[in-house]
Structures are given as C-alpha cells and as structure tokens.
C-alpha positions in Angstrom: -176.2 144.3 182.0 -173.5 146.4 182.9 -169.6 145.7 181.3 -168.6 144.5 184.6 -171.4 141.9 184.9 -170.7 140.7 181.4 -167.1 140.3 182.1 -167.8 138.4 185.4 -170.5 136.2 183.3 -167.8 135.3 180.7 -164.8 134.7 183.4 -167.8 132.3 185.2 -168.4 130.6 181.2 -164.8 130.1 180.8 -163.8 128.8 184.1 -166.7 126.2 183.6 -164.9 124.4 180.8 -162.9 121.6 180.9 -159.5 123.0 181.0 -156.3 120.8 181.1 -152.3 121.4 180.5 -151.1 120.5 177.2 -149.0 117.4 176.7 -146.8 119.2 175.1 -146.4 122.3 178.2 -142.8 121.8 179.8 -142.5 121.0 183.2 -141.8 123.6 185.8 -139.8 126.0 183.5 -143.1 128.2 182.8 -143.8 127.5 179.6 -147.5 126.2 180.0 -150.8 125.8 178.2 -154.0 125.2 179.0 -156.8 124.2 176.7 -160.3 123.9 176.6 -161.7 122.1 174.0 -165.8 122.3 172.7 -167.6 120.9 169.8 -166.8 124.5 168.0 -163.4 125.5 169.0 -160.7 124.8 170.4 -159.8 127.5 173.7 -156.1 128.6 174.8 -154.9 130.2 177.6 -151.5 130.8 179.6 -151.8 128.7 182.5 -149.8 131.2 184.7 -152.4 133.6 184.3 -154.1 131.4 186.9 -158.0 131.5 184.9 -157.4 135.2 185.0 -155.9 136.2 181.8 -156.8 136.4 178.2 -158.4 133.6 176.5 -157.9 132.7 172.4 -160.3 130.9 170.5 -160.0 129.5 167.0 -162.5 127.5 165.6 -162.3 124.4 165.1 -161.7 124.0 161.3 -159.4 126.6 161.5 -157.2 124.8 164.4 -157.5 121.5 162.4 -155.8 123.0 159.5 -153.2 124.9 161.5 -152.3 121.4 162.9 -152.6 119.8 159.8 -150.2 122.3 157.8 -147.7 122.1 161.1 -147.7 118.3 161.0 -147.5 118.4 156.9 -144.4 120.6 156.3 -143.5 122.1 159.6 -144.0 125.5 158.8 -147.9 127.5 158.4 
C-alpha cells in the first residue's frame, strides 16, 4: 500500500468516529475541540481544521490521570 493510500485509509478511520465539540469549546470565538472517544483512547482534534488536520491520541489511562491531576490541584 502506497503512503498515500495509508493516509487516505487513516483520514477514512478517523472520520468514522464519533466526533463531537467539547462542552467546554467557546462559542463562535474559535476556540474549539473536537473529540472522539473509544474504549482505548481518547482522540483530539481542532475543529477548524474541518476533519483535515492533525489528530492526538492519548490513551485512555493516561487522559484519566491528566484529568484527575487537573481536577485535584489544578496544575499537571
């Protein structure tokens, strides 16, 4: 499979999850989130990017404890 297929396979993989704006994404100033979450992780994109930028994924344990140490202490 050539790079280009691959890449066109994993845009087609991400665009099947269930993405949704965060809660927490402000309004129309440009400041929004998108995320996709799976048993494993927990996916993150910019929702300008409209599906076509970069995608982060943390595993799931590791998003857990960033939101546990956030909602701890405020700081990670």
């Amino acid at each position: 499979m050539s790079t280009s297929h691959q890449r066109e396979g994993t845009e087609a993989a991400m665009a099947s999850l269930g993405w949704y704006k965060s809660s927490h994404s402000s309004g129309d100033s440009g400041q929004c989130l998108e995320v996709a979450p799976t048993p494993g992780a927990l996916y993150v994109r910019d929702s300008k990017a409209c599906g076509r930028g970069p995608v982060l994924c943390f595993p799931v344990t590791a998003w857990t404890s960033f939101i546990n140490d956030v909602r701890n202490d405020g700081a990670v």
